[in-house]
C-alpha positions in Angstrom: 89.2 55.0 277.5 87.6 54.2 274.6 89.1 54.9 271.0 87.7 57.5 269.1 85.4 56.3 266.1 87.1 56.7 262.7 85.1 57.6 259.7 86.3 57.8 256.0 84.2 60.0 253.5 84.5 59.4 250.0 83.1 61.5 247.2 84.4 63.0 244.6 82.5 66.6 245.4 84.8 68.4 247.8 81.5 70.4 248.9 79.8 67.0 250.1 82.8 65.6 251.2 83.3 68.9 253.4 79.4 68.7 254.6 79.7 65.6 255.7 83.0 66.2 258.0 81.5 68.9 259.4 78.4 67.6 260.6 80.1 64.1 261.6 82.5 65.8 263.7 80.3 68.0 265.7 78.9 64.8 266.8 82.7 63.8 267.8 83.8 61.4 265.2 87.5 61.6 263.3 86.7 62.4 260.2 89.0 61.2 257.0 88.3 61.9 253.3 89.3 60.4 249.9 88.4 61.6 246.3 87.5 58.9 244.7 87.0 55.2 244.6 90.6 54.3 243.9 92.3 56.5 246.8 89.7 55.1 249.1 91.4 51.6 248.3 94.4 53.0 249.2 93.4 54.6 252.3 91.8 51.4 254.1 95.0 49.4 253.0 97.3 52.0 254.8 95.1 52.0 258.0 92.2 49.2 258.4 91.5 50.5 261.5 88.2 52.3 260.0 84.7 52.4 262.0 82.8 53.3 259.2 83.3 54.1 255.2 80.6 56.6 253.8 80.7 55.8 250.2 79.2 57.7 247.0 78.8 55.5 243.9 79.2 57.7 240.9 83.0 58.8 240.8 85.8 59.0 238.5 88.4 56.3 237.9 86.6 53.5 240.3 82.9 53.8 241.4 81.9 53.0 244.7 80.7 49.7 244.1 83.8 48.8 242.7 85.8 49.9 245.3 83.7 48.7 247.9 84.3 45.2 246.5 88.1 45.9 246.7 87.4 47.1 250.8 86.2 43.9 251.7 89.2 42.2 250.5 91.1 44.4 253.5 88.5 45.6 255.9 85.1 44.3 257.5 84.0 47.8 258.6 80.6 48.9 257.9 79.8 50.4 254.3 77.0 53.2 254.0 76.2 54.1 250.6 75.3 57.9 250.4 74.7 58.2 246.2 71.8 60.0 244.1 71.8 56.7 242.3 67.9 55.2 243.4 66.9 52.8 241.2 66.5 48.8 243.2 69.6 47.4 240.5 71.6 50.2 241.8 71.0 49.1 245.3 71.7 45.8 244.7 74.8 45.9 243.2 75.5 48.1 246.3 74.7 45.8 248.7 76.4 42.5 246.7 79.9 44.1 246.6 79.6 43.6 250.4 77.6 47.5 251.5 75.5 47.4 254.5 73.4 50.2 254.0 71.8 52.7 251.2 71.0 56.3 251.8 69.8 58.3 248.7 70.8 62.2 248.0 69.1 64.5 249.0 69.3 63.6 252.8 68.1 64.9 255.8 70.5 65.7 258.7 68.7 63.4 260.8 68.3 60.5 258.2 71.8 60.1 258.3 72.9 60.6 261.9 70.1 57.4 262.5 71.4 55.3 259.4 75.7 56.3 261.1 74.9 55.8 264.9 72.9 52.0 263.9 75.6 51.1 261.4 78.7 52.0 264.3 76.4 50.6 266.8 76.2 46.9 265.7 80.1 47.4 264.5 81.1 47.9 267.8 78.4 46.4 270.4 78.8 43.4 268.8 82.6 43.1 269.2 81.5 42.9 273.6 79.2 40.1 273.4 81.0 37.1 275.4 79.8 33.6 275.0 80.5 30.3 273.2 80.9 30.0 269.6 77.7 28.1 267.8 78.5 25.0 266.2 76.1 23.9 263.3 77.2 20.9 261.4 80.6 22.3 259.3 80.2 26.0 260.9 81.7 27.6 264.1 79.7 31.1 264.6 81.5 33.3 267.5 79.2 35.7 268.6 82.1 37.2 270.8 84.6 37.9 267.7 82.1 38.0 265.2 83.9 35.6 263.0 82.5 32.5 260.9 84.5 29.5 260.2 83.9 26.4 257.7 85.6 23.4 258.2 88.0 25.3 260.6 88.9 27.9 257.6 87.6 31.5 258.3 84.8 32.9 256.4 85.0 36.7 255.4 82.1 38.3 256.3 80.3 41.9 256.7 79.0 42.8 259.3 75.7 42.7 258.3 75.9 39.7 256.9 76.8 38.4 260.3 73.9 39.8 262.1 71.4 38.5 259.3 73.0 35.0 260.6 72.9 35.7 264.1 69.6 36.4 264.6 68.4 33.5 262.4 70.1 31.3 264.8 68.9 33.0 267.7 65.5 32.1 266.3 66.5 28.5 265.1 63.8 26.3 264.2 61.4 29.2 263.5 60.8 30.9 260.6 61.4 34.3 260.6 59.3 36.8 258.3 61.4 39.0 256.1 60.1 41.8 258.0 61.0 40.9 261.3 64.4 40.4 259.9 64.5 43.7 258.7 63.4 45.5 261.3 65.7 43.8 264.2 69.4 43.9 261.6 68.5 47.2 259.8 66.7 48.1 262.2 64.6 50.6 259.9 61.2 50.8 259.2 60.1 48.0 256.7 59.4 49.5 253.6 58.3 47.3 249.5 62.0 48.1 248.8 63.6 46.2 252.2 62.6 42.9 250.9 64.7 42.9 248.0 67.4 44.0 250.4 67.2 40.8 252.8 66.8 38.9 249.8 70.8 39.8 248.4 71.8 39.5 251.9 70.7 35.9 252.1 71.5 35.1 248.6 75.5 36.5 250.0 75.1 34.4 253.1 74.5 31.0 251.0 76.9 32.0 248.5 79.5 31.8 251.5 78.1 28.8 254.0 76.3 26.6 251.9 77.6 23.7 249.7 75.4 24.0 247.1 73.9 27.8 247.3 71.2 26.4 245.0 69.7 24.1 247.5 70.5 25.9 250.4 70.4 23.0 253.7 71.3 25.7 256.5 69.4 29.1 255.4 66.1 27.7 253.9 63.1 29.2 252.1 59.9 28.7 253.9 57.2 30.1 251.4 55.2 32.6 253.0 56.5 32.7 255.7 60.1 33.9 255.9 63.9 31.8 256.6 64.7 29.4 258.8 67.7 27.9 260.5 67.1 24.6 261.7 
């Protein structure tokens, strides 16, 4: 029998905070809450075992971007940004403190049971997939335990980030529009704005595996016509 699906809430408005338990558990999640950025912290260091962390941005004592960067020090679980905050710097410094998605207040009911169920979905499919790691010059990639190793030391990763890598070497050799890649990791609907959100993504991913992020050798630019993994 399968575990149930844990998800922390954290906002600093007990009215969202309550919204949002009550419409994740009628879909049968567990649903935990934290008040701010700082207890957040706390809460994934007591129990890592979270599925998913829905995460506002503007809150007392540490923001959301802040404490996401602290999360990914302890936990790989998927980070879902749910903040008023809509402006493209504020999404990017969302998604390089290590979030994996951005929903904007107001929200529809639906928005955010498709931007949850896709976010759990590639958490915990992935975690099934059986086969032999991917070797690429220094790198290891285990598709089965979702890890990355360099020179046999492990890699910290999100799971996005590991996706965005995946299917760039399921595609190897070919490059690989900035839509398409979109489409198939988010998979959402590309819009102007998703660019700039594959572009931090990539930018994380060379910070991580490359030697010189500056002249990237594994994830490389093909002007006009996307990435490529050769």
């Amino acid at each position: 029998m399968d575990s149930p699906i844990r998800i922390l809430v954290v906002d600093d408005e007990p009215d969202i905070r309550n919204i949002l338990h009550i419409l994740l558990s009628s879909r049968g999640y567990t649903v935990e809450e934290a008040e701010n950025g700082r207890a957040a912290v706390d809460r994934v260091r007591a129990r890592s075992d979270f599925d998913l962390i829905i995460l506002d941005i503007m809150m007392p004592d540490l923001n959301g971007v802040d404490a996401c960067g602290e999360i990914r020090k302890l936990s790989a679980a998927p980070v879902l940004f749910l903040t008023a905050k809509a402006q493209d710097a504020d999404k990017t410094d969302a998604f390089t403190s290590g979030g994996d998605d951005y929903l904007v207040k107001p929200f529809s009911n639906h928005e955010l049971f498709l931007r949850v169920e896709s976010l759990l979905r590639r958490y915990r499919v992935y975690k099934g997939k059986g086969d032999s790691p991917t070797v690429i010059d220094t790198l290891e990639i285990s598709r089965e335990h979702g890890t990355v190793s360099k020179n046999g030391i492990p890699v910290d990763m999100t799971k996005t980030e590991f996706e965005l890598l995946q299917y760039l070497i399921e595609n190897r050799g070919r490059a690989v529009s900035t839509r398409t890649l979109y489409e198939n990791v988010w998979h959402e609907k590309f819009m102007p704005s998703s660019a700039n959100t594959v572009m931090v993504h990539v930018l994380k991913l060379r910070k991580k595996l490359e030697d010189d992020p500056a002249n990237p050798t594994l994830i490389r630019t093909i002007w006009g016509k996307g990435y490529q993994v050769d």
